[in-house]
VOGU-3710 file (C-alpha; in Angstrom, 3 decimals, decimal comma):
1> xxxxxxxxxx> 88,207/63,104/89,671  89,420/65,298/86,643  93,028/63,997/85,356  95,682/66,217/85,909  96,797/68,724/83,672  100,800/68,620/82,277  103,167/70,621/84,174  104,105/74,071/83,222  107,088/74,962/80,990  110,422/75,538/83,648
11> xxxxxxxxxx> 110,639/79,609/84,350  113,324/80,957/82,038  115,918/83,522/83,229  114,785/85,919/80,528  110,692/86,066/81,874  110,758/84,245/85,234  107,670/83,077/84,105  106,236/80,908/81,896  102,544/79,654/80,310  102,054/76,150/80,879
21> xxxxxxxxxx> 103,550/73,621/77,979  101,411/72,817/75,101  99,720/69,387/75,975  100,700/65,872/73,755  97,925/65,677/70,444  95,563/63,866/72,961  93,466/61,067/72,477  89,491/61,959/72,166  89,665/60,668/75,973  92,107/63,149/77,286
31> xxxxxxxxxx> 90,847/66,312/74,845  87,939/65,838/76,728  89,462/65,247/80,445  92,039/67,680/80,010  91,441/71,418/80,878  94,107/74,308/80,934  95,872/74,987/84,385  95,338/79,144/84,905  95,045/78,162/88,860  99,211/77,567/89,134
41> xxxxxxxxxx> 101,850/79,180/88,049  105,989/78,268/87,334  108,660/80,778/88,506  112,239/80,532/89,305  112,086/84,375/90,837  113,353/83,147/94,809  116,243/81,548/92,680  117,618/84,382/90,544  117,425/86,763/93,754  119,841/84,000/95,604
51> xxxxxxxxxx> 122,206/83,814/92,927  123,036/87,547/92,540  126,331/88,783/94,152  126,263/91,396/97,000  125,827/94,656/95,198  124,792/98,769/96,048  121,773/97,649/95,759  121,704/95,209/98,641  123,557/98,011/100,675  120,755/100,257/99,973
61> xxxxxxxxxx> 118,568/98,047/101,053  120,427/97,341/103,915  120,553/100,922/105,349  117,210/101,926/104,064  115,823/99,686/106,323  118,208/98,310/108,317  117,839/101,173/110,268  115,087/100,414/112,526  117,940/98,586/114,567  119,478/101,766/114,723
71> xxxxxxxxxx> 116,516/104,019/116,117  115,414/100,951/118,606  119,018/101,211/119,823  118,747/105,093/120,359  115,399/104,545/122,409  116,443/102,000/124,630  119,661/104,253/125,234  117,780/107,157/125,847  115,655/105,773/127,822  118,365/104,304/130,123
81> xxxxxxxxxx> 120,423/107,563/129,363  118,139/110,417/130,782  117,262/108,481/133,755  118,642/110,990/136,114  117,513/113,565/134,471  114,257/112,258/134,469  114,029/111,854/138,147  115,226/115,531/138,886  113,006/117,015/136,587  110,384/119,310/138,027
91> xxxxxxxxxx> 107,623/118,412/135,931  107,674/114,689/135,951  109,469/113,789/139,376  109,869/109,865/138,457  111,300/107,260/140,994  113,161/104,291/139,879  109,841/102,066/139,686  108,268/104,789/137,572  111,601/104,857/135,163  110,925/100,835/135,016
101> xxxxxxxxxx> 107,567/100,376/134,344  108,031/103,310/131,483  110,630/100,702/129,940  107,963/98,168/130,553  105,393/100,648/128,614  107,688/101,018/125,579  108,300/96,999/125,424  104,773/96,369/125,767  103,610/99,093/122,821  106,344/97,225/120,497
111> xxxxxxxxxx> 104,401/93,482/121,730  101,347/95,204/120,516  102,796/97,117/117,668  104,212/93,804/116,411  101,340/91,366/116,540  99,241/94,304/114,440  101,479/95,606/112,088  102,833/91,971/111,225  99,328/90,315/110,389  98,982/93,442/108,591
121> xxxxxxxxxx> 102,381/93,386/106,971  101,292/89,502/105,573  98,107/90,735/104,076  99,085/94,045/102,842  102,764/93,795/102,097  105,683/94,939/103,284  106,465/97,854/101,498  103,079/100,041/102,581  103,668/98,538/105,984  107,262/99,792/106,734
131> xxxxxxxxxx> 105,785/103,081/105,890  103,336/103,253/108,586  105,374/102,185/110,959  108,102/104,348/110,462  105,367/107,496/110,770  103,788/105,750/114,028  107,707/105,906/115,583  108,299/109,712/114,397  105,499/111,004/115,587  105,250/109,229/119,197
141> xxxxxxxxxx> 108,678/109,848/119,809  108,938/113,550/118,956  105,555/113,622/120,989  107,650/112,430/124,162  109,608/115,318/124,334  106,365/117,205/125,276  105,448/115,006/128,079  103,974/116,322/131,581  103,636/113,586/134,019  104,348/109,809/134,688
151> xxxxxxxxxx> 101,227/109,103/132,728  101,977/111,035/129,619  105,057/109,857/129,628  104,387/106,110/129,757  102,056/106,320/126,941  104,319/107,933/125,043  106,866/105,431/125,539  104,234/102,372/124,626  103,156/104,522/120,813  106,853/104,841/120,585
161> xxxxxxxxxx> 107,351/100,994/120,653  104,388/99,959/118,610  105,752/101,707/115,631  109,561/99,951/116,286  107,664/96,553/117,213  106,177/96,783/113,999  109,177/97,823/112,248  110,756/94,499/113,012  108,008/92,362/111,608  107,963/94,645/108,171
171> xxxxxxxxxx> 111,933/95,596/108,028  113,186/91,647/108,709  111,319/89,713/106,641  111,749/92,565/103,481  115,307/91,934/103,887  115,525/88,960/103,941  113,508/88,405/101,488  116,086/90,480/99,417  119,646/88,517/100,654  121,039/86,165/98,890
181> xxxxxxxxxx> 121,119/82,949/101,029  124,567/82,152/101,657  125,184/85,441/103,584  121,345/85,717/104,881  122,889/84,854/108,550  125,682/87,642/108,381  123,716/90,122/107,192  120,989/89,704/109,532  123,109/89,870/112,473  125,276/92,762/110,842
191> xxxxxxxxxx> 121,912/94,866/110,558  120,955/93,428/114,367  124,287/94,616/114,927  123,514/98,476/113,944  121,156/98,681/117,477  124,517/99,806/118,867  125,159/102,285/116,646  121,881/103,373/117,647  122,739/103,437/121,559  126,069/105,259/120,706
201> xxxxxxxxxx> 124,309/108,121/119,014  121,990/107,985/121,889  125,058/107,972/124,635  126,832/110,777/122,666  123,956/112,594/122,178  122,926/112,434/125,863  125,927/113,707/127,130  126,096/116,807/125,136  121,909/117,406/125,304  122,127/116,522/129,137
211> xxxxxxxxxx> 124,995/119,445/130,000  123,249/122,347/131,458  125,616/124,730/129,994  124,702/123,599/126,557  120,860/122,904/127,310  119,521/125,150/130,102  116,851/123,109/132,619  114,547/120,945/131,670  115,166/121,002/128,338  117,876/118,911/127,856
221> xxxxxxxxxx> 115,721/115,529/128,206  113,375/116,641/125,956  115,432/117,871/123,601  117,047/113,854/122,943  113,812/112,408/121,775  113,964/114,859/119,155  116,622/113,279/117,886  115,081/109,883/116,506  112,052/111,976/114,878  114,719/113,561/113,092
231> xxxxxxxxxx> 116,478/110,376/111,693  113,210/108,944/110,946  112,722/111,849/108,639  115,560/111,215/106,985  115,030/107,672/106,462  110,968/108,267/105,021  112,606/109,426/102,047  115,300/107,042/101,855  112,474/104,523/101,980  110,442/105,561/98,893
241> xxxxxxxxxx> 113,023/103,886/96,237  113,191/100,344/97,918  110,121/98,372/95,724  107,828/95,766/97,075  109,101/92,348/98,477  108,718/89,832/95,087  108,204/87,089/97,014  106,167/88,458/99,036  104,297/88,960/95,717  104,481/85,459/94,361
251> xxxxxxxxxx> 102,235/84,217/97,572  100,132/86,726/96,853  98,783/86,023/93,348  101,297/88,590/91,726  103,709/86,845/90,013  103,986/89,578/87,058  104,075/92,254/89,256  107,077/90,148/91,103  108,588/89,744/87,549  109,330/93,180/86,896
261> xxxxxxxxxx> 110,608/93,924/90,243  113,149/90,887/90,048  114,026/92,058/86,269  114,926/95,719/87,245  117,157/94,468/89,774  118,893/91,942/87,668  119,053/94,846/85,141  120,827/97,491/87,567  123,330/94,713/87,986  123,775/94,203/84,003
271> xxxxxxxxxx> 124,633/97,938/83,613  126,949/97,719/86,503  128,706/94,542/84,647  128,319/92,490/87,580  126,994/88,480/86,501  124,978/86,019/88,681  127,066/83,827/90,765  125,360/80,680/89,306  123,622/79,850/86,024  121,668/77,069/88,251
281> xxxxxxxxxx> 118,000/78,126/88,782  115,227/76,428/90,731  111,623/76,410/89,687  108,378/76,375/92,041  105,076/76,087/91,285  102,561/78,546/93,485  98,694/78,029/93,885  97,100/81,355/93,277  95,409/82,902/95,794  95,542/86,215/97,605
291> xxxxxxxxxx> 95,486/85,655/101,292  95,872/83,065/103,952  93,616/81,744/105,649  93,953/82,435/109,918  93,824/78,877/110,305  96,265/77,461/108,072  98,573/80,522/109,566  97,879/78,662/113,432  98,009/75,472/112,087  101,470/76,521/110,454
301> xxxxxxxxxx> 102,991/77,925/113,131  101,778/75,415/116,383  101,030/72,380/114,764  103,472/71,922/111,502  106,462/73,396/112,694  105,418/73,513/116,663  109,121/72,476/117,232  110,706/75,357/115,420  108,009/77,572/117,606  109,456/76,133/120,552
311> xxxxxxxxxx> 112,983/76,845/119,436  112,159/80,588/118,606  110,042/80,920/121,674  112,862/79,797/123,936  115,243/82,278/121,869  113,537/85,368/121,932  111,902/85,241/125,968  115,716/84,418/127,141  117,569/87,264/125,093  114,358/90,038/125,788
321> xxxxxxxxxx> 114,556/89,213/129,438  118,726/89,282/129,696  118,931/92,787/127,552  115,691/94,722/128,476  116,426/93,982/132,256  119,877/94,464/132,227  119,757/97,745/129,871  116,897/99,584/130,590  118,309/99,750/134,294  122,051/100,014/133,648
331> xxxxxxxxxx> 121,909/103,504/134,669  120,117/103,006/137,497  123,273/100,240/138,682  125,869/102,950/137,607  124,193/105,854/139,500  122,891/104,047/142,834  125,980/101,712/143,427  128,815/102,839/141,829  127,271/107,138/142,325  128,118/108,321/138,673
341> xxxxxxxxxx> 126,452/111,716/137,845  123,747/110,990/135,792  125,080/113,330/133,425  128,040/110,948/133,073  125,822/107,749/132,703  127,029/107,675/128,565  130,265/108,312/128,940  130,060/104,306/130,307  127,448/103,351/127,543  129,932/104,249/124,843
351> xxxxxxxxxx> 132,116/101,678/125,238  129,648/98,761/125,943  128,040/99,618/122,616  131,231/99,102/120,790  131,246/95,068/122,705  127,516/94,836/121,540  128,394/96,046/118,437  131,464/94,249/117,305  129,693/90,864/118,505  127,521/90,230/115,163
361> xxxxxxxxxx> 129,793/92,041/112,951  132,806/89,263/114,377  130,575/86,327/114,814  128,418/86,215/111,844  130,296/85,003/109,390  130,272/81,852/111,771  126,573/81,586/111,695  126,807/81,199/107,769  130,036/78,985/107,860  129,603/76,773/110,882
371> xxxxxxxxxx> 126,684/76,790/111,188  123,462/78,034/113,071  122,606/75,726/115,751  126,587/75,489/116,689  126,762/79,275/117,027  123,418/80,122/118,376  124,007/77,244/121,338  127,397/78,512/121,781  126,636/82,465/122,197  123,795/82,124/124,260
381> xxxxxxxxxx> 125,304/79,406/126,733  128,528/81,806/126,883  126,432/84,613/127,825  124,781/83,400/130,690  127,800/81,913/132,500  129,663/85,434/131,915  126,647/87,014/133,548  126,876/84,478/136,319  130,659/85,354/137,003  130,566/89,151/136,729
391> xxxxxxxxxx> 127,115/89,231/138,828  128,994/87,660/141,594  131,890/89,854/142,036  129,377/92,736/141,500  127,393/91,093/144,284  130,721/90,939/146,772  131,570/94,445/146,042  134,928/93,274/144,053  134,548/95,436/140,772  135,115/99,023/140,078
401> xxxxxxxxxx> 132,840/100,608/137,807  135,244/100,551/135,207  135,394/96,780/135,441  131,780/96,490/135,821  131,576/98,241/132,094  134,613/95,970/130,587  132,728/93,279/131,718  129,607/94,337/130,635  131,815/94,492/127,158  132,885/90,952/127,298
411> xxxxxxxxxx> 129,523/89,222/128,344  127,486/91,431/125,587  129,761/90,697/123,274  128,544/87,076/122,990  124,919/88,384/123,843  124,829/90,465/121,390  124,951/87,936/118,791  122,732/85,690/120,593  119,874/88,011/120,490  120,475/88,855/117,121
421> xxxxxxxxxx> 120,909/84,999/116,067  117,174/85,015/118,012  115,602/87,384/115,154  117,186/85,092/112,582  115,966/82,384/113,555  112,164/83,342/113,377  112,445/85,155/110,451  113,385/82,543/108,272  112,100/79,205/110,036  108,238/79,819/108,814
431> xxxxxxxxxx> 106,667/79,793/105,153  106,934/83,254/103,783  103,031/83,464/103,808  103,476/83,756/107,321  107,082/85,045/107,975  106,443/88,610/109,545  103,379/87,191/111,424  105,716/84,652/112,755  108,444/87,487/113,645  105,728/89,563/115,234
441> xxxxxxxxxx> 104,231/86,070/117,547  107,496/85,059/119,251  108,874/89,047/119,390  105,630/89,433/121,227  105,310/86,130/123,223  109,432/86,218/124,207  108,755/89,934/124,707  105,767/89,547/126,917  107,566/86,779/128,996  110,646/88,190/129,190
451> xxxxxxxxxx> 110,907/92,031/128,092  107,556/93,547/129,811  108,354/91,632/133,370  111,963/92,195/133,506  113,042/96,273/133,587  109,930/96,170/135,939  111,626/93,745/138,035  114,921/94,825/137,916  113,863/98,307/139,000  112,619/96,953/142,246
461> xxxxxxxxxx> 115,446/95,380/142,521  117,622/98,221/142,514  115,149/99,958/144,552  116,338/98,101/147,138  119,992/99,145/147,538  121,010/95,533/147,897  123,762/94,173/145,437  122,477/90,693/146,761  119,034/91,427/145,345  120,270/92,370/141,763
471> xxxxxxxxxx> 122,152/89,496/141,709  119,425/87,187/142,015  117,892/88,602/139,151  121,044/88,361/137,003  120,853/84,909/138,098  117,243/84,316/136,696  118,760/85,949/133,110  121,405/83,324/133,276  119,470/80,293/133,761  117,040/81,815/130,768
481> xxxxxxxxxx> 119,796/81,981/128,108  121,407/78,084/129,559  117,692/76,645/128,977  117,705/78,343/125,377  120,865/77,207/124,757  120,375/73,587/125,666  117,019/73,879/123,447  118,658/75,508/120,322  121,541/72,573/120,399  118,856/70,211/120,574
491> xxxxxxxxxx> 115,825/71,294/118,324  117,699/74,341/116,156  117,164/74,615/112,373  119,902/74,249/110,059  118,989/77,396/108,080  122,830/78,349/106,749  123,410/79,194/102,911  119,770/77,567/102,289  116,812/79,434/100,281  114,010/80,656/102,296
501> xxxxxxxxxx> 111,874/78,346/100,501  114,218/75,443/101,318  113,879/76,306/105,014  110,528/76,223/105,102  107,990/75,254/102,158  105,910/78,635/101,198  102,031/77,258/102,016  101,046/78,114/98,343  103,978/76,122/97,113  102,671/72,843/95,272
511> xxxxxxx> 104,357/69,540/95,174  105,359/68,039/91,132  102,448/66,198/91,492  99,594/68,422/92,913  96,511/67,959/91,219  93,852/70,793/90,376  92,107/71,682/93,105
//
């Protein structure tokens, strides 16, 4: 066995990198043991990112690509939002079922869209990723507004979610990978937050697209899926400034690459007169390589941290059951129980957005300051007994449909934050080698379990004209977000103001007294 080789010099703020420290004069046993290190590398990169203060370009960052919240938000709104519509329109004729399993379609594109795009997002990076993606969503979705039949349609609706399934694996793990850790929680459930601006633009849009003295006919329908294609425009070009994740880099064999990325953003502060929060800096030491291996990536994710899979398993099947089934039919419960005019299904969405919205935007501080587990068990046990009260008294007839929606305010409120909390949680549990593969597994898996099965469901239910039948399935939702919550209290990660790296050891990383390999 070859002796080991000295460690490298510590990274220095000025390079963020460092060749490895001249050896002791060595005795004519060591000259000849001794050999120079070029497999590992020193860099304190992950630590100079964490100790910058919030700045524009963090906000850039934030809207550049926070803003695949926004357009998921405007599907899923549409979608629910142009039901009637849909139903009366003479070329496609769809019945409740057909509107269900078409918001089954889009949830199962975005399972597939994920799992794809986030293996490939790990191996190719982030940046050329989020690019793809984005084009896969403009394209389907202005596509949709030239559908035919129930067939067209649906596969339509599935292209359109692979490109915002895959959005999430590239767009949350770049951003993260760009927050500072001590408001990592916030902003993630700030940007979660923005799906709500998305479903207001949606709601707004709807009404005015959806008035046949504005839009004649069928057109009106068709006419809202134009409007994402024309956001995602917007945002392609947005996109082209934001540079390449650098630690995405550093597991990647990179590191100089990573350097000069980290230094140009350190520099844009400088010239802004804006100083790190901390002279304190951290050093790792990386293995080089370029990829990783599929079977450390299983091994990872089912056998090294299978409890932390658990925990994000649980997270994301209760919250994609609870919202897909609830919101992909709320039209359907406004227009066959409480007989709004489709055309005036927004007008209701509009201020259930704001409760979904405000949610993460109130609450997240809390997920940085008291912490995660506290909050995530909290919001996710308070949602399900809220559903369990207001599904009653919708079951017994006792609410008004304005009720109905300030209750749908109150109980999304907390939910809101809970789902969000979900994406958190597996986006910065898992070694960054691994991170948007590990966003895409339990999106999909929760997704599949609980997102695919449940507008489906719920559609029959309605189909049935029986308030006792819809509450049964709100019932099913309920029990889903209690079992996460009991699971999160017992198995959650404390993840608040921590470094990625500290969360979760990168698989490259090497321990102070790795030997050569």
């Amino acid at each position: 066995m070859k002796a080991p080789s000295p460690l490298p010099r510590p990274a220095s703020p000025e390079t963020g990198l460092e060749a490895s420290r001249p050896a002791p004069e060595p005795t004519a046993r060591a000259a000849t043991l001794a050999e120079p290190r070029d497999d590992i590398f020193e860099t304190d990169l992950p630590s100079r990112l964490d100790r910058l203060p919030w700045g524009r370009f963090h906000t850039l960052i934030v809207i550049a690509l926070g803003v695949t919240w926004l357009l998921d938000g405007l599907e899923v709104t549409l979608a629910g939002a142009v039901a009637g519509a849909l139903k009366a329109s003479p070329a496609l004729h769809l019945t409740d079922a057909d509107i269900g399993l078409a918001g089954s379609a889009y949830i199962a594109g975005a399972v597939v869209g994920a799992l794809g795009f986030g293996w490939l997002t790990d191996r190719l990076g982030r940046r050329k990723l989020f690019f793809a993606t984005l084009g896969l969503y403009l394209v389907a979705t202005a596509a949709t507004a030239f559908s035919w039949n129930f067939a067209s349609f649906a596969i339509l609706r599935c292209l359109t979610g692979a490109g915002i399934g895959g959005e999430y694996a590239a767009i949350n793990s770049t951003i993260q990978e760009f927050t500072p850790a001590r408001v990592r929680g916030w902003t993630d459930l700030g940007i979660n937050g923005t799906f709500w601006v998305g479903a207001a633009l949606g709601a707004g849009g709807s009404l005015v697209l959806l008035d046949p003295s504005v839009v004649p006919g069928d057109l009106g329908w068709r006419a809202c899926f134009f409007i994402g294609a024309a956001l995602a425009l917007v945002i392609v070009f947005m996109r082209v400034w934001v540079p390449e994740s650098p630690r995405w880099l550093l597991t990647h064999n990179e590191p100089h690459q990573a350097r000069s990325i980290v230094q140009a953003i350190e520099a844009r502060f400088h010239r802004a007169g804006r100083a790190p929060l901390s002279n304190e800096l951290k050093t790792l030491r990386f293995a080089r390589r370029d990829s990783t291996p599929l079977a450390e990536v299983f091994t990872a994710l089912f056998v090294t941290h299978r409890r932390r899979s658990l925990v994000g398993l649980a997270l994301m099947t209760a919250q994609a059951f609870f919202y897909n089934a609830i919101f992909f039919t709320y039209a359907l419960v406004l227009t066959d129980f409480y007989h709004v005019p489709s055309g005036e299904v927004g007008r209701y969405l509009l201020p259930f957005a704001l409760g979904n919205f405000l949610g993460p935007i109130v609450l997240g501080h809390a997920f940085d300051a008291i912490g995660r587990r506290t909050m995530i068990a909290t919001t996710y046990a308070l949602s399900g007994l809220l559903l369990t009260g207001s599904g009653y008294l919708f079951a017994h007839g006792m609410l008004t449909v304005e009720q109905q929606t300030v209750a749908w305010m109150v109980i999304f409120f907390f939910a809101s934050a809970a789902a969000s909390s979900a994406y958190l949680t597996v986006s910065e549990s898992f070694p960054l080698e691994i991170r948007a593969l590990a966003i895409a597994v339990f999106y999909a898996l929760g997704t599949a379990l609980g997102g695919i099965a449940g507008p489906a469901l719920f559609g029959r239910l309605i189909d049935t004209q029986q308030r006792s039948a819809v509450f049964e399935g709100y019932l099913l939702g309920s029990a889903l977000m209690l079992a996460a919550a009991a699971i999160a209290a017992i198995w959650g990660v404390d993840a608040e103001r921590k470094a990625l790296e500290q969360v979760a050891t990168p698989l490259s990383a090497l321990s102070e007294d790795a030997d050569a390999r």
